[in-house]
C-alpha positions as MATLAB code, in Angstrom:
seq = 'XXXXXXXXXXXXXXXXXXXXXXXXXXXXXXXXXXXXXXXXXXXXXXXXXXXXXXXXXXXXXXXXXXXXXXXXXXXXXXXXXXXXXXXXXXXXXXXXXXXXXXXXXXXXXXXXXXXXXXXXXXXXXXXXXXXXXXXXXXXXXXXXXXXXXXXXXXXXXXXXXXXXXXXXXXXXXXXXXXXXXXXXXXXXXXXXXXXXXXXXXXXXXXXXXXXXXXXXXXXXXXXXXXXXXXXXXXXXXXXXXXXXXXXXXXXXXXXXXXXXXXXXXXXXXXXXXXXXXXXXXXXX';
ca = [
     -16.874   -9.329  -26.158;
     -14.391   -6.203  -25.804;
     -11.399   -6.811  -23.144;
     -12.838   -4.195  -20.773;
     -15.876   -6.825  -19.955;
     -14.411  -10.201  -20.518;
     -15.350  -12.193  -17.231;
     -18.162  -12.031  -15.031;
     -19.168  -10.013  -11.859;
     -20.329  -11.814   -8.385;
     -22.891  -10.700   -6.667;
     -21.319   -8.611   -4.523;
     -19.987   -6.651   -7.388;
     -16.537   -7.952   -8.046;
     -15.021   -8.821  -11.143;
     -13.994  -12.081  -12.231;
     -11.262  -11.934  -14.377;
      -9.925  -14.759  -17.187;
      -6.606  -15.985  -17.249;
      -4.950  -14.244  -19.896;
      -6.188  -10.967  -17.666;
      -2.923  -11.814  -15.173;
      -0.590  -11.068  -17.806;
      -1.561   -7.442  -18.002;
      -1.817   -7.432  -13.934;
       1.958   -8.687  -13.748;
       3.487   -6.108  -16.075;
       1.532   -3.209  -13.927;
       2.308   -4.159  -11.001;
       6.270   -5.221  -12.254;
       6.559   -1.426  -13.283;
       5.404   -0.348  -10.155;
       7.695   -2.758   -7.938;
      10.900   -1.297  -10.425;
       9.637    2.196   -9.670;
      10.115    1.733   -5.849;
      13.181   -0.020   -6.131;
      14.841    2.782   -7.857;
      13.745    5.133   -5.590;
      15.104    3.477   -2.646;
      18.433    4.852   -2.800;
      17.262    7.947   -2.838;
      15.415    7.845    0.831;
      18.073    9.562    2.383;
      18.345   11.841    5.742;
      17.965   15.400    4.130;
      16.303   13.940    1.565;
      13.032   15.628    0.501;
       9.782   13.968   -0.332;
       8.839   16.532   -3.122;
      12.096   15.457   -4.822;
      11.042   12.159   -4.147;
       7.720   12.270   -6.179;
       9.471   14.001   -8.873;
      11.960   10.760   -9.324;
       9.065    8.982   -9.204;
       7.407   10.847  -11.847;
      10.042   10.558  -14.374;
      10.447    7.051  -13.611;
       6.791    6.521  -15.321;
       7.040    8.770  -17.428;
      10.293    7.618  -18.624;
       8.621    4.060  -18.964;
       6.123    5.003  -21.597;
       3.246    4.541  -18.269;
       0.661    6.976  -17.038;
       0.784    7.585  -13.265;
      -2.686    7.154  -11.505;
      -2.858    9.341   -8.773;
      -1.453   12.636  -11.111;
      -5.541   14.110  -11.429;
      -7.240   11.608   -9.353;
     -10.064   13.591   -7.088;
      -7.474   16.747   -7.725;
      -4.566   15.082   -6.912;
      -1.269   16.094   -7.967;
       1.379   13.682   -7.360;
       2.893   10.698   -8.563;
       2.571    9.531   -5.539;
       1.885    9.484   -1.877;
       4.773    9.417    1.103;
       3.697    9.110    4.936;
       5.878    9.977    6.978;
       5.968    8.389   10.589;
       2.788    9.031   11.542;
       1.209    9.501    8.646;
      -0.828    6.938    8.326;
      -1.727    6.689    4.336;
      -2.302    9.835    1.307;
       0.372   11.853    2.949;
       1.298   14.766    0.288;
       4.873   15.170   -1.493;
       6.323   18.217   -0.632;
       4.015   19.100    1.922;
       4.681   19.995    5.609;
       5.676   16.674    7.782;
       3.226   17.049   10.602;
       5.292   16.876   14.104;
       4.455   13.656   16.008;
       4.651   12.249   19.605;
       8.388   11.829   19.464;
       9.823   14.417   17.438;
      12.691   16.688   19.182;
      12.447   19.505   16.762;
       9.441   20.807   14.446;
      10.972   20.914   10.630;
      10.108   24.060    8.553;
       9.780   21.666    5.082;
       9.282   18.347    4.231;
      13.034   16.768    4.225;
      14.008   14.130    6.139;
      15.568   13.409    9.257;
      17.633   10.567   11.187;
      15.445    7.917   12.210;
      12.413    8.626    9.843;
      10.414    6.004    8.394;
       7.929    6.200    5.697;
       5.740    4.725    3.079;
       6.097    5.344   -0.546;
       2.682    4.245   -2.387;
       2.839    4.183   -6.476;
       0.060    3.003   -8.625;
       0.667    3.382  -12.590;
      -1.229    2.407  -15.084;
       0.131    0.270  -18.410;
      -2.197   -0.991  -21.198;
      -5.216   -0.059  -19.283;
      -4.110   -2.531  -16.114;
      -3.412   -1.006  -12.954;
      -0.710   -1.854  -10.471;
      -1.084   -0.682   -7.048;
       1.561   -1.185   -4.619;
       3.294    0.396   -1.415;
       6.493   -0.704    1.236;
       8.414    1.053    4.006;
      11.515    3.265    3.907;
      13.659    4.202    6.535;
      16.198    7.145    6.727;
      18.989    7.188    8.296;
      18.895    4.396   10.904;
      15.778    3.741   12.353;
      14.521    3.310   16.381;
      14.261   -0.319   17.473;
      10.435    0.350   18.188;
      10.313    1.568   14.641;
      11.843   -1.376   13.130;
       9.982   -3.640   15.158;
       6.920   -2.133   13.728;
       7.721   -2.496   10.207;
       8.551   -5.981   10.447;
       5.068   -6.533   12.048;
       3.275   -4.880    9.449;
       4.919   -6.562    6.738;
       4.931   -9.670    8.386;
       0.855   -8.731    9.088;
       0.263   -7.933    5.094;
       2.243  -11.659    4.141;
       0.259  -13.572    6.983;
      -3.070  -11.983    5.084;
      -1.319  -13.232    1.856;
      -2.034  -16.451    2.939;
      -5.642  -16.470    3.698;
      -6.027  -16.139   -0.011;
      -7.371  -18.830   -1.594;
     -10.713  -20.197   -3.297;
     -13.278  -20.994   -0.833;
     -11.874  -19.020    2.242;
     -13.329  -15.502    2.194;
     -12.475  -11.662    2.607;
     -12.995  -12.004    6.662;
     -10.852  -14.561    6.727;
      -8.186  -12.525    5.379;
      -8.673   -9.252    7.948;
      -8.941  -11.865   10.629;
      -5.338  -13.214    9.979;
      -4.155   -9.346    9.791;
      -6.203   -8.468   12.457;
      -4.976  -11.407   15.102;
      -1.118  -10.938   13.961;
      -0.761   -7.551   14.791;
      -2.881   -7.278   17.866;
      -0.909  -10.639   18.920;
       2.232   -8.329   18.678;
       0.748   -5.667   20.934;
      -0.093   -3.377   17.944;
      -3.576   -2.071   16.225;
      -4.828   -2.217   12.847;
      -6.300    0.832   11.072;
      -9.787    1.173   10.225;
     -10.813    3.757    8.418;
      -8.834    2.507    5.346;
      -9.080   -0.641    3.451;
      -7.774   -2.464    0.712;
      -9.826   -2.622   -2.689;
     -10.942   -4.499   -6.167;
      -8.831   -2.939   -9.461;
      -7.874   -3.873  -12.976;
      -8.574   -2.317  -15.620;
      -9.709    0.255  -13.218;
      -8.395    1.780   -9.863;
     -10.800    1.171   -7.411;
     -13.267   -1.681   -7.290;
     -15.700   -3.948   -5.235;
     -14.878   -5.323   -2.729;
     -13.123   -3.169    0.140;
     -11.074   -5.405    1.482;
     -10.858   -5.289    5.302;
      -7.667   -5.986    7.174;
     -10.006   -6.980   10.256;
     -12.615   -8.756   11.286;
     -14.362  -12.029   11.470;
     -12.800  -15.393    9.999;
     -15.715  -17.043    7.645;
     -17.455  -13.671    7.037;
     -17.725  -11.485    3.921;
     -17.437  -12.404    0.263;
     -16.108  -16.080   -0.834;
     -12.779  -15.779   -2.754;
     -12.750  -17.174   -6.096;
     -10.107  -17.476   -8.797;
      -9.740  -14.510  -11.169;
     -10.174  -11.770   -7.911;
      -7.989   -8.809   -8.200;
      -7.316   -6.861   -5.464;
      -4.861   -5.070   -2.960;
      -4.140   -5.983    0.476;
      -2.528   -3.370    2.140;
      -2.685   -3.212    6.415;
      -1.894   -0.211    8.300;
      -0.379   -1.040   11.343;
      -0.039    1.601   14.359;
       1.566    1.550   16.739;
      -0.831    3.112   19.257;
      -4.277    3.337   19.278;
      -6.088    2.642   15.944;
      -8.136    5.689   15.810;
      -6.996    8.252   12.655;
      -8.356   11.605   11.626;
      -7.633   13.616    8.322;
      -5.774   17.067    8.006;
      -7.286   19.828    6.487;
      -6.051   19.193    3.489;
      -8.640   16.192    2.769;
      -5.804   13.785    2.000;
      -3.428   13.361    4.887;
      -4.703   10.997    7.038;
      -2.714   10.650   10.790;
      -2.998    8.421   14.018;
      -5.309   10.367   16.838;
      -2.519    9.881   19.277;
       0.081   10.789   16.927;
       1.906    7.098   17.410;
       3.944    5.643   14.453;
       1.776    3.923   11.620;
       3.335    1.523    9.011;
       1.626    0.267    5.569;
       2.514   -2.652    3.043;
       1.036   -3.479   -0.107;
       0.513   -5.606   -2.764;
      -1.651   -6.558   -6.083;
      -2.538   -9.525   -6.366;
      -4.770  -12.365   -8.082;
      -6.824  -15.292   -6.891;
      -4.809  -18.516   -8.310;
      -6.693  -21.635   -8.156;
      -4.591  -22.779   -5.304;
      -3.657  -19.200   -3.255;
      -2.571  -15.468   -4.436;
      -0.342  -14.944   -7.334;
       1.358  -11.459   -6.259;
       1.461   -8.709   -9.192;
       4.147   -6.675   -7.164;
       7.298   -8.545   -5.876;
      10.002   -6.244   -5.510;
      12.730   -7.440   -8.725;
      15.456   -6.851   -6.486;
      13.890   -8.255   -3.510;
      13.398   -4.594   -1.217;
      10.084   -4.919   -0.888;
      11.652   -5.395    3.137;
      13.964   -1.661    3.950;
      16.362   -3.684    5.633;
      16.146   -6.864    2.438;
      18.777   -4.558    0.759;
];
């Protein structure tokens, strides 16, 4: 049996991995942790995010790795930064839409005082893919702002969790789900999290609401990201014309975490920790 089809599938369509299939997982998702440390320093006011993906792509590169999104459905970039509201696939170097609470409309895409955004990376090393995204702030952000990145983090960990054999994939968008809208915040939607491996996207979509007992039972050898966007608003998003910027209805200021990870036989083994422990902006 080739590596590409060691395991089994479930019947909802999700592969079961073996144990020797983590090792790969962890040194995916370690590159892609490293990547996003390194750029951190960089997320500066003035900053801009097409320099941003272009760090990012030599980072890969530089790492003997093969970024996922460069070609994906057309895509171009090494990866994808949404800015404040911008709620996921927002463009590098494209125009930062204006939201609710923006003074002045910016003619490009650097950044200002009080920004936050979220830098997702997936790259792809011996075949495995690691999948991973966290918050940035530049400058010094507005209390409501950090309040909602600690909620949303503290929303994708609390998910975290609910993993473990037996409980199932409603029991983990339940725990999101409760968590934020106990903090007087809504969870997204329209986007979910989602199998991968030796490929990017996978059985099962992985909600980050709904009922506890429901959906798919977890079982040990799973692979997939959880990865909660948290508004700050209404939940409702739409997409820009550009098919790939996706932005809160009411323009109010979305947040996203997330992580790899693999079904242990006693919880979730994460593929992504941060090395120098920045998965958090303000951990540094």
């Amino acid at each position: 049996m080739t590596q590409e089809h060691r395991g089994r599938t479930t019947r909802d369509g999700i592969r079961i991995h073996e144990a020797a299939d983590f090792a790969g997982m962890h040194k995916a998702g370690a590159l892609a942790a490293k990547i996003l440390d390194e750029i951190a320093p960089h997320v500066t006011v003035g900053q801009t995010t097409a320099a941003l993906d272009a760090m990012i792509e030599g980072m890969v590169r530089d790492a003997g790795a093969t970024s996922a999104t460069i070609g994906y459905k057309g895509y171009q970039h090494a990866s994808c930064i949404s800015v404040n509201h911008v709620v996921c696939h927002g463009i590098p170097g494209g125009k930062i839409p204006k939201w609710k609470n923006d003074s002045n409309a910016r003619p490009d895409d650097s950044l200002k005082d009080g920004d936050i955004l979220n830098v997702d990376v997936t790259v792809i090393v011996d075949g495995w893919f690691g999948d991973t995204s966290r918050m940035y702030v530049a400058g010094k952000p507005k209390a409501y702002a950090e309040r909602l990145i600690q909620v949303t983090h503290d929303a994708l960990m609390v998910g975290i969790e609910a993993v473990r054999p037996g409980n199932t994939f409603g029991d983990i968008g339940h725990a999101i789900q409760a968590y934020a809208e106990a903090h007087q915040t809504s969870v997204v939607r329209d986007f979910c999290g989602h199998g991968l491996g030796r490929v990017f996207h996978a059985p099962p979509n992985v909600l980050h609401f709904g009922r506890a007992g429901s959906g798919a039972v977890l079982e040990e050898g799973m692979f997939f990201t959880i990865e909660p966007m948290i508004n700050l608003g209404r939940p409702e998003t739409k997409v820009l014309s550009d098919d790939w910027t996706a932005v809160t209805r009411d323009k109010s200021l979305s947040a996203q975490f997330e992580h790899s990870i693999g079904v242990t036989a006693t919880g979730a083994e994460i593929f992504t920790l941060s090395p120098g422990g920045l998965f958090h902006p303000t951990y540094g």
